[in-house]
C-alpha positions as CSV (number, residue, x, y, z in Angstrom):
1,X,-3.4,2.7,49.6
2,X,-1.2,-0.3,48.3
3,X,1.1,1.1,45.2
4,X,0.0,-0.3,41.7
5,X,1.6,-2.7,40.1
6,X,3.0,-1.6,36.3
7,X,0.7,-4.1,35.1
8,X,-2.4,-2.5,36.9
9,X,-1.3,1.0,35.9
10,X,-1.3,-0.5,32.0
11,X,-4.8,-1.6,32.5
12,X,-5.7,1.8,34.1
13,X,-4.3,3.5,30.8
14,X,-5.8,0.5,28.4
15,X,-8.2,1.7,25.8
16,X,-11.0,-0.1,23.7
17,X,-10.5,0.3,20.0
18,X,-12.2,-0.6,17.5
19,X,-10.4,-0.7,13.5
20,X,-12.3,-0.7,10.9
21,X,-10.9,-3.0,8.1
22,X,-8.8,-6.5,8.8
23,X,-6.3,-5.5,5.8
24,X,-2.6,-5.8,6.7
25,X,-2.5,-2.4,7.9
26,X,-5.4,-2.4,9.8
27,X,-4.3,-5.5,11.4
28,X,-0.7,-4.7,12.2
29,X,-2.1,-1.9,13.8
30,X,-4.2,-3.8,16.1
31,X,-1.0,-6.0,16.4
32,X,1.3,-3.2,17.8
33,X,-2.1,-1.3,20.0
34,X,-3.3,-5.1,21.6
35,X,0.2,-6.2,22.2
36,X,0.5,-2.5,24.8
37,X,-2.4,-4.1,26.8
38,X,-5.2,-2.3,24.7
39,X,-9.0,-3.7,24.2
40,X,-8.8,-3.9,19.9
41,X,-11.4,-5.4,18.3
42,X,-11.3,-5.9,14.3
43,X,-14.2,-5.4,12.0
44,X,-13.9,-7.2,8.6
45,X,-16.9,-6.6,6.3
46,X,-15.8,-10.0,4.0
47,X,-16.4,-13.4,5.4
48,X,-12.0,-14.0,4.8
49,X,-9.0,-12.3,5.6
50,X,-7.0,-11.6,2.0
51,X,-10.2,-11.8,0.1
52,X,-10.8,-10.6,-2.5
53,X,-7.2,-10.2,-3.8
54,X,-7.2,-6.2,-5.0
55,X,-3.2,-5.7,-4.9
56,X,-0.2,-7.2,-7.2
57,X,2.0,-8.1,-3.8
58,X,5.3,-6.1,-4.7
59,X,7.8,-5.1,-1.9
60,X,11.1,-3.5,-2.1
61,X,13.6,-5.4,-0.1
62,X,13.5,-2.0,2.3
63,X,10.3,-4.3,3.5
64,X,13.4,-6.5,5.9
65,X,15.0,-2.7,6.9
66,X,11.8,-1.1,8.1
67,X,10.5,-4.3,9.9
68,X,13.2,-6.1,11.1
69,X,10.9,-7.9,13.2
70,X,8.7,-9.3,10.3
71,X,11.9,-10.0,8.1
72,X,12.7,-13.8,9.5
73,X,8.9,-14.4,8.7
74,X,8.6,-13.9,5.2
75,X,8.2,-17.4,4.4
76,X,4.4,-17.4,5.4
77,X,3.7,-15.0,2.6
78,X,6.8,-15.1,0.1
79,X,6.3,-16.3,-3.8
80,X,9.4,-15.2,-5.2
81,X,12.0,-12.9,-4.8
82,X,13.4,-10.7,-8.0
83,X,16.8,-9.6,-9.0
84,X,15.9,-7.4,-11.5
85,X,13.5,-5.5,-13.3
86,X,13.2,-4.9,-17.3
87,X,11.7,-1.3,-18.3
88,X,10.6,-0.9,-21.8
89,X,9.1,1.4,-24.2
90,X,8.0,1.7,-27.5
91,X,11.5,1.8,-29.0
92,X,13.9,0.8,-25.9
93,X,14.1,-2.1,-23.5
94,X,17.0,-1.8,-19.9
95,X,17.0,-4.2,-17.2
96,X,17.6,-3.1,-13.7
97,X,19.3,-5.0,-10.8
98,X,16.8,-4.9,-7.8
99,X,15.8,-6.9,-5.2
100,X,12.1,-7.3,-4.9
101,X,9.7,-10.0,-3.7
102,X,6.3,-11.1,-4.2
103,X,4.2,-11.8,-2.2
104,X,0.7,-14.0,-1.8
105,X,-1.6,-11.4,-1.0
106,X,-4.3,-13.7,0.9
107,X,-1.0,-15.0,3.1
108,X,0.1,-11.9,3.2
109,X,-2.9,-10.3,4.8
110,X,-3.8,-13.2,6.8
111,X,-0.6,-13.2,8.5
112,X,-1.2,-9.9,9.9
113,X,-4.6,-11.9,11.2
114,X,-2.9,-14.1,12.8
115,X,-0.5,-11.7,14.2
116,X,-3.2,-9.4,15.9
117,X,-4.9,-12.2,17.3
118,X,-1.7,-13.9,18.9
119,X,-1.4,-10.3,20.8
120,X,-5.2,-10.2,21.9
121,X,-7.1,-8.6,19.3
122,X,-10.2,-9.9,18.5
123,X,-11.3,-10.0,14.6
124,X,-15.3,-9.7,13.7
125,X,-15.6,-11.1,10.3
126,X,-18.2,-10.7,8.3
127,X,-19.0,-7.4,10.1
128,X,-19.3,-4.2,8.5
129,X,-19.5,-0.4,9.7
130,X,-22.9,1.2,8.6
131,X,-22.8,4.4,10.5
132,X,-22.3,6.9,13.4
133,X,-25.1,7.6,16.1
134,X,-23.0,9.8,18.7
135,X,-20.4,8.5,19.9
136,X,-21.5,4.3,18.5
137,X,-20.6,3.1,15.9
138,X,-23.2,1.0,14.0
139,X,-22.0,-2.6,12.7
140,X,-23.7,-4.5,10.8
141,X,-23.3,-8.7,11.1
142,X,-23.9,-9.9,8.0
143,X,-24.6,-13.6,9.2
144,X,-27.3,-12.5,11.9
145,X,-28.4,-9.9,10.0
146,X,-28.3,-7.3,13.1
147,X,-27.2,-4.0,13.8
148,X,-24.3,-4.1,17.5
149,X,-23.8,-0.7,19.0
150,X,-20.0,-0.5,20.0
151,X,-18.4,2.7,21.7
152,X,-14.9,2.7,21.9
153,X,-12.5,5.0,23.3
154,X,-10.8,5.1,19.9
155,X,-11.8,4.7,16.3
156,X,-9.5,4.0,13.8
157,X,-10.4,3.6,10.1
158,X,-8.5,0.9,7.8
159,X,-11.3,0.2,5.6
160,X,-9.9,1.2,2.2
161,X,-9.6,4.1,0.0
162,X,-13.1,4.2,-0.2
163,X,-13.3,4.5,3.5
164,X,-17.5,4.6,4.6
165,X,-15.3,5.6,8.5
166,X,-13.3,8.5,7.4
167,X,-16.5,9.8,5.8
168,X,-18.3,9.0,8.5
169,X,-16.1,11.2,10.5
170,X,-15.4,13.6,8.6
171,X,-12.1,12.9,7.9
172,X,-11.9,11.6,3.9
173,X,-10.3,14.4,1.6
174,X,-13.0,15.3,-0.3
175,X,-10.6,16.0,-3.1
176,X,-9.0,13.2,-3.2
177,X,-9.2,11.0,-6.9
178,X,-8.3,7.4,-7.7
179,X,-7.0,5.3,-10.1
180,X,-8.8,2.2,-11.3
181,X,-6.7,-0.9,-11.2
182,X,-6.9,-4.5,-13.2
183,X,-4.7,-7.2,-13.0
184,X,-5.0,-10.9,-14.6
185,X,-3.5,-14.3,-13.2
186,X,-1.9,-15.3,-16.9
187,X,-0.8,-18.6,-18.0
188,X,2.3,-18.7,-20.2
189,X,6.2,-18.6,-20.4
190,X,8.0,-16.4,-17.9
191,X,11.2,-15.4,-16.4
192,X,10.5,-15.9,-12.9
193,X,13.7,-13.9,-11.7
194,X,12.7,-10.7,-13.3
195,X,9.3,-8.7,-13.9
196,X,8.4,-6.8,-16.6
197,X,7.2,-3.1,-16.4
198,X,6.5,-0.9,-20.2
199,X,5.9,3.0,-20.3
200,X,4.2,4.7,-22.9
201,X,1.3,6.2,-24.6
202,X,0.9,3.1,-26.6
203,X,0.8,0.8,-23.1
204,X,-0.9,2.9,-21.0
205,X,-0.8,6.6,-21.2
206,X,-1.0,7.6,-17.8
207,X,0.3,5.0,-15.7
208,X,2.2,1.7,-16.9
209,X,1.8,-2.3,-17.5
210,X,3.5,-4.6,-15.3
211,X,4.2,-8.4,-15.9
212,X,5.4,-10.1,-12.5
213,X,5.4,-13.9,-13.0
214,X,4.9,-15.8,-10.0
215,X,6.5,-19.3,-11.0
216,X,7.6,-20.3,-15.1
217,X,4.0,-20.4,-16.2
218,X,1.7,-18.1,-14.2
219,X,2.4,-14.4,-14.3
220,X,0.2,-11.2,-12.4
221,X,-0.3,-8.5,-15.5
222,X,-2.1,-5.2,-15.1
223,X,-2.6,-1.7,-14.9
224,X,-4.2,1.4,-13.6
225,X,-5.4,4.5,-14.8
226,X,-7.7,7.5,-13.7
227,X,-10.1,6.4,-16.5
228,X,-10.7,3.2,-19.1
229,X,-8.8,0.6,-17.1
230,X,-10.3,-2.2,-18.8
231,X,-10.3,-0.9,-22.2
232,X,-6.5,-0.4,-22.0
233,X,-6.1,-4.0,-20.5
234,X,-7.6,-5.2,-23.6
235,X,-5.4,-3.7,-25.8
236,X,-2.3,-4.8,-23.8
237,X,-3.6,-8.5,-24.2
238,X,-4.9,-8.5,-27.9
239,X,-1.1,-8.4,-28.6
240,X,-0.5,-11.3,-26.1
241,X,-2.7,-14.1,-27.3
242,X,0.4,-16.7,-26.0
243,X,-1.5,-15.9,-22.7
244,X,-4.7,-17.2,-21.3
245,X,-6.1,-15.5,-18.5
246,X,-7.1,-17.9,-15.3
247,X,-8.5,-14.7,-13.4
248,X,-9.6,-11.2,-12.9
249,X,-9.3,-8.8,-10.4
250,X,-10.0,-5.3,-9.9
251,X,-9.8,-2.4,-7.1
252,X,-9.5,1.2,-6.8
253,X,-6.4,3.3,-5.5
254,X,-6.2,6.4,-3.8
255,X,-3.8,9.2,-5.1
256,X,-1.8,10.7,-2.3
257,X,-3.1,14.1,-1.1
258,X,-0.8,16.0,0.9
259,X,-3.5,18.1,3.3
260,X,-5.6,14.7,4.1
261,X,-6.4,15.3,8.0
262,X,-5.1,11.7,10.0
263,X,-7.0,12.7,12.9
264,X,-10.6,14.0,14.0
265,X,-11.3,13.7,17.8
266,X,-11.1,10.3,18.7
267,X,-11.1,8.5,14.7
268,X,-7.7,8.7,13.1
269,X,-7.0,7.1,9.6
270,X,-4.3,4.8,8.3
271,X,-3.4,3.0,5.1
272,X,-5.7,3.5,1.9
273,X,-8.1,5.1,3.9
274,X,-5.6,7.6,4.4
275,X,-4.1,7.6,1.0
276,X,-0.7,6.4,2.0
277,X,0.0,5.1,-1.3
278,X,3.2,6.0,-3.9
279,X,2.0,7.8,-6.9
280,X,4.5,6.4,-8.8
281,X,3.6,2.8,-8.4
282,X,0.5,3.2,-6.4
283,X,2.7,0.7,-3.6
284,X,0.4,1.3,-0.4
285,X,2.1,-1.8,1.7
286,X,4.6,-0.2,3.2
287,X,4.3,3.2,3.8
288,X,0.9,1.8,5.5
289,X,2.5,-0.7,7.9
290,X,5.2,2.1,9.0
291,X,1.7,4.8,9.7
292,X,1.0,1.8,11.7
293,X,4.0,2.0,13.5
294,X,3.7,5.8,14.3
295,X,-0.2,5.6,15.1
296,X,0.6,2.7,17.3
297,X,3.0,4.6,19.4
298,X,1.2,7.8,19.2
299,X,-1.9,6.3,20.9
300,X,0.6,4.0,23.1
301,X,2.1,7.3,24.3
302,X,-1.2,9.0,24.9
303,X,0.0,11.6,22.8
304,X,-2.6,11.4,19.8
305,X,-2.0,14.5,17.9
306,X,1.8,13.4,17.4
307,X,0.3,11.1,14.8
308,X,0.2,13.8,12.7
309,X,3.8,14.9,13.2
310,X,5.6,11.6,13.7
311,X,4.6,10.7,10.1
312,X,5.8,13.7,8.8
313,X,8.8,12.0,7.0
314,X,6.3,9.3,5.4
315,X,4.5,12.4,4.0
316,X,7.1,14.4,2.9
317,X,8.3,11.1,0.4
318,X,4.7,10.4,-0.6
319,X,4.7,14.1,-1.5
320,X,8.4,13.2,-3.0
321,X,6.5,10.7,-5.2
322,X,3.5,13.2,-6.2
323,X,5.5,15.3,-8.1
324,X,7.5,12.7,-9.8
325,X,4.2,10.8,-11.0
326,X,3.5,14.6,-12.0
327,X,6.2,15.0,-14.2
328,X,5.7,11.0,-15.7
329,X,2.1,12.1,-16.8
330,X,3.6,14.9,-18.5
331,X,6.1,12.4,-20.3
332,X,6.1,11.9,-24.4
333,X,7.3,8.4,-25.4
334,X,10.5,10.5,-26.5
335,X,10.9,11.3,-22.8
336,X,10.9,7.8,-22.3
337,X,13.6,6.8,-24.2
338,X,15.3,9.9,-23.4
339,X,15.1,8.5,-19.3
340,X,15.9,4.6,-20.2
341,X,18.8,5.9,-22.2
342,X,20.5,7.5,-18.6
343,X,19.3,5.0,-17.0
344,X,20.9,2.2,-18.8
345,X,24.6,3.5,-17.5
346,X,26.6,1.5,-14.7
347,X,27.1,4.4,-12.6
348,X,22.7,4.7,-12.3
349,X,22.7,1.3,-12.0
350,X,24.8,0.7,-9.2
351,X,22.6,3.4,-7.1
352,X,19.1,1.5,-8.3
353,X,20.4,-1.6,-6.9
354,X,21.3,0.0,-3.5
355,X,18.2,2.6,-2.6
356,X,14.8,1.7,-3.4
357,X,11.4,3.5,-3.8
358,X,10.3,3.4,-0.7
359,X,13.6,5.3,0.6
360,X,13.4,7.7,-2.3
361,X,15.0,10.9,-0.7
362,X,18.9,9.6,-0.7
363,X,17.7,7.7,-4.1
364,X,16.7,10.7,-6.3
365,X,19.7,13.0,-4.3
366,X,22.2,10.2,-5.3
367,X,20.9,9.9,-9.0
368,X,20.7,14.0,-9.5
369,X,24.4,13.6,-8.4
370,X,25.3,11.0,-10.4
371,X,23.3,11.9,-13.7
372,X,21.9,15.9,-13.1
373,X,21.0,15.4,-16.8
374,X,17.6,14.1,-14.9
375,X,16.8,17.4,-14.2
376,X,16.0,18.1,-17.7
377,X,12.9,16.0,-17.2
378,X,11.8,19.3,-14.2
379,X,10.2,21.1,-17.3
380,X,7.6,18.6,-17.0
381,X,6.3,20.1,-13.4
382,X,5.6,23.6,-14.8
């Protein structure tokens, strides 16, 4: 018998896949699995990529360090980029240097679209998963209005934090909780190098307000919180009435849970879905696209169960940020001013504008160095 070719052996060891969810993650995840030789096919329950909009659009600048490959192509999605950030409280105000940009959400996630189907994915739209018969999955087409049978080798579930998959699977942490986000597009007078971010029980108790203006005149202002999100937007905007609001959006967000299961036979979870998301800002970009990274090569290696293992490190500073938005809850507005007043040194500063969230391991070791008067604010975890 003739030897195979390395391109026949690929298509011996190619696998149909089917993600649920044409978000960014799920896409760059169909991205990285179609461009090994893989059979993906996307399911998008909306009739667009990037709608609707359920996300602010922050990245650190780590976005260029952990994607080097994405970093030259920024201009398909990029608003703005920030140079600082102002903090404030009921009695103190500090502005941080750090890089940041904004992005268009709807660019944002359509480039990852674009992306996936340049490497041979193919994206269902308007096509949502209903259920599980076996080993099917039931999808539902929206525009025929007919149920399609798929059975793929691999299922992976991108759909959200509410993720109908993961349940479906038995995969969703059934302890997980959420917080419940609004954000308006604003009309007014802005800064458009710097966004605005205000702590306290008189902004938002448990969470905080952020003002990130996309140009001089149009600004993205919201919140979250575990309970009466829209109640507490009210408030914030009664004392803005410089500001008319051009549109609303809403979504929910998943808190981190450290024992959520990424794998259950043959479905494995990523993104929201999985609750890869930073307590302390509720940032799921990110640490989403990198699971992508380390599901993609787990199921390009055949080795599925290192999923679990290879995004050990992604867990361990989700985890990081868990206890950190444990000991913010716990925060009095003197606490506030108490962290904005060590926070407004040089010396702080200097490390701020050189390690982000999203690489907060050598961050919080380099501030605890710095300043270990932050380690007064510990009490707060016990």
């Amino acid at each position: 018998m003739d030897q195979l070719t390395s391109k026949e052996q690929a298509a011996l060891r190619a696998k149909s896949i089917a993600i649920i969810g044409a978000g960014p993650i799920g896409c760059y995840t169909a991205h990285l699995l179609a461009k090994a030789g893989h059979n993906v096919e996307v399911f998008e329950e909306h009739q667009q990529i990037g709608n609707p909009i359920q996300c602010t659009g922050l990245l650190t600048a780590d976005f260029d360090k952990f994607f080097p490959d994405l970093k030259d192509q920024k201009h398909n999605f990029l608003v703005s980029t920030f140079k600082s950030v102002t903090v404030k409280t009921k009695n103190k105000s500090i502005k941080i240097p750090q890089k940041e940009y904004l992005v268009c959400r709807t660019k944002f996630d359509q480039f990852f679209g674009k992306l996936a189907t340049k490497s041979g994915a193919k994206i269902h739209l308007n096509h949502s998963f209903r259920r599980k018969e076996g080993n099917s999955l039931i999808i539902k087409d929206s525009i025929n209005k007919e149920e399609k049978f798929f059975t793929p080798d691999i299922v992976i579930a991108a759909d959200g934090p509410l993720s109908k998959t993961a349940k479906a699977f038995n995969i969703f942490h059934k302890l997980r909780t959420n917080y419940y986000g609004i954000q308006a597009v604003v009309e007014g007078k802005f800064n458009e190098d710097n966004f605005d971010v205000f702590f306290g029980e008189q902004f938002c108790k448990d969470f905080f307000v952020w003002v990130v203006p996309e140009s001089q005149t149009t600004a993205r202002v919201g919140l979250c919180s575990k309970k009466n999100s829209k109640a507490i937007f009210d408030q914030f905007m009664k004392k803005h009435k410089e500001w008319t609001i051009k549109e609303m959006q809403a979504g929910v967000i998943p808190i981190f849970h450290n024992d959520q299961i990424l794998q259950s036979k043959n479905c494995f979870v990523v993104g929201d879905a999985a609750g890869q998301v930073k307590a302390t800002t509720l940032g799921g970009l990110i640490p989403g696209l990198r699971a992508a990274e380390k599901l993609a090569t787990a199921i390009n290696n055949h080795n599925y169960r290192s999923y679990q293992s290879k995004s050990l490190k992604i867990r361990i500073e989700l985890q990081l940020h868990k206890q950190i938005r444990k000991v913010m809850d716990n925060f009095s507005d003197q606490d506030w001013d108490s962290l904005l007043t060590l926070t407004n040194q040089q010396k702080v500063k200097d490390i701020m504008s050189q390690y982000s969230r999203d690489n907060p391991i050598p961050l919080i070791t380099k501030l605890l160095i710095k300043e270990p008067r932050y380690l007064k604010f510990l009490k707060h975890l016990f």
